[in-house]
C-alpha positions in Angstrom: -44.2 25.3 40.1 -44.1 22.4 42.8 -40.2 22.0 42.5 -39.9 21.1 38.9 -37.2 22.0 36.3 -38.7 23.1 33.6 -36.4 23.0 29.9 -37.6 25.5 27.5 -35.6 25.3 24.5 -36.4 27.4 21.0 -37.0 26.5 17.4 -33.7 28.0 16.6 -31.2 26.5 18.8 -33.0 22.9 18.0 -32.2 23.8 14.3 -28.8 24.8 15.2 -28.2 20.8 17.0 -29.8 19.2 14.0 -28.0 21.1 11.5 -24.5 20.0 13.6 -25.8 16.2 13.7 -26.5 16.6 9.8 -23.0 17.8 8.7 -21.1 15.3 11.3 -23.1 12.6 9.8 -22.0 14.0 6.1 -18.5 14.1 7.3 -18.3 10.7 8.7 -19.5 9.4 6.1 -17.0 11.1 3.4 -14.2 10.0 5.6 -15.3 6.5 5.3 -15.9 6.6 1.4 -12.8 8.3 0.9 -10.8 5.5 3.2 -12.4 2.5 0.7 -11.2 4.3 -2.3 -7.7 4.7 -1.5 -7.8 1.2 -0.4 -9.0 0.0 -3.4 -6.5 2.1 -5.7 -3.6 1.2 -4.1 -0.4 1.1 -6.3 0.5 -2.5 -7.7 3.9 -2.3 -6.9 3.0 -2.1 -3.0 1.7 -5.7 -3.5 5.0 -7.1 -3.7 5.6 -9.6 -1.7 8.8 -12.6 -1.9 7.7 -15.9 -2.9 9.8 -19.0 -2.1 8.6 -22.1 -4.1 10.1 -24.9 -5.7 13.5 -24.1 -5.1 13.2 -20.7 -6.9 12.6 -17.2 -5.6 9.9 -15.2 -7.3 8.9 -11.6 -6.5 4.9 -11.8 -7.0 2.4 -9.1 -7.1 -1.2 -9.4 -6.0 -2.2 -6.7 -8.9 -0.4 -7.0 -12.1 2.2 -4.4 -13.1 1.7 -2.8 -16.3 4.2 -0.2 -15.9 8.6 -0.5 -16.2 9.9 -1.0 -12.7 12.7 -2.4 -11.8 14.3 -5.0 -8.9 17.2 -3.7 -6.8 19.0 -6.3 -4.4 21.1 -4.7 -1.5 23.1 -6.0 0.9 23.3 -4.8 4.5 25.7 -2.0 4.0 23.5 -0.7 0.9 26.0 -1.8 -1.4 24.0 -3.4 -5.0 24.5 -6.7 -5.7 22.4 -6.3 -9.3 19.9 -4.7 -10.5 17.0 -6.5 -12.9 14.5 -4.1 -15.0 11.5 -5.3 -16.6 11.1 -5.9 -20.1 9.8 -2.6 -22.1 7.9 -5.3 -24.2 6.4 -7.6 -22.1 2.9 -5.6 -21.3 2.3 -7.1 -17.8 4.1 -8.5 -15.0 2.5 -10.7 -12.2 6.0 -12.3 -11.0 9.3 -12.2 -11.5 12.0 -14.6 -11.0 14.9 -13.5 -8.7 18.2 -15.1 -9.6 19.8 -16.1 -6.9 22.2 -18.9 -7.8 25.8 -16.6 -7.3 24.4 -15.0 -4.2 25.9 -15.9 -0.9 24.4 -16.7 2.3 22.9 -13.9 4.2 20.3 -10.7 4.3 19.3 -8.4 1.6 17.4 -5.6 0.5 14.8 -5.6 -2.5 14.0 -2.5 -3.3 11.3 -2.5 -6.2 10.8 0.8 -8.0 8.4 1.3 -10.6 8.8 4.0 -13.5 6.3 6.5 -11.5 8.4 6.9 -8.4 6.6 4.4 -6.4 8.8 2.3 -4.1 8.5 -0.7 -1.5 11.7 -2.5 0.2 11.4 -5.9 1.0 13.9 -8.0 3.0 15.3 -11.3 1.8 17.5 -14.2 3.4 19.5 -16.8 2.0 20.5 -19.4 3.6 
């Protein structure tokens, strides 16, 4: 055979390597789908975020909130300072106004929960 390597591979095991390349390419591309979807059906409460404008303190959410929660401010040691819940009757919440007028200087906890259980902590300072 003048020194040449000769490959002989059969029909089967070149099934075999396209059948592997088939389901990794499946599974990749589930993985990706299912990465977009929870992305996009995240929970509006984790959109919270602390808003400082015009000499008032807002907590807004990117989504709106359609369900009760309600805003819990801590201070350092966990003690609560007050709690606000959201109006039963209003049907939608895109901000709420924190009142902050009696608080004293320093660092606090926000700790937004919504009727289903879903949480997110944010941390405020006043100065």
């Amino acid at each position: 055979m003048n020194g040449k390597i000769v490959v002989v591979r059969d029909e089967s095991q070149k099934r075999s390597k396209m059948k592997r390349f088939v389901l990794l390419c499946v599974i990749t591309l589930w993985a990706s789908q299912a990465t977009v979807q929870a992305q996009s059906e995240r929970h509006p409460i984790s959109t919270a975020s602390i808003v400082l404008s015009e000499g008032r303190t807002e907590i807004s959410f990117d989504e709106i909130v359609s369900e009760p929660f309600s805003v819990e401010l801590r201070d350092l040691t966990g003690k609560s300072v007050y709690v606000l819940r959201s109006d039963r009757n209003v049907a939608a919440y895109s901000n709420m106004e924190l009142p902050l007028e009696n608080l004293k200087k320093g660092i606090y906890m926000v700790l937004i929960t919504g009727e289903s259980g879903k949480t997110k902590t944010l941390k405020l300072q006043r100065n």
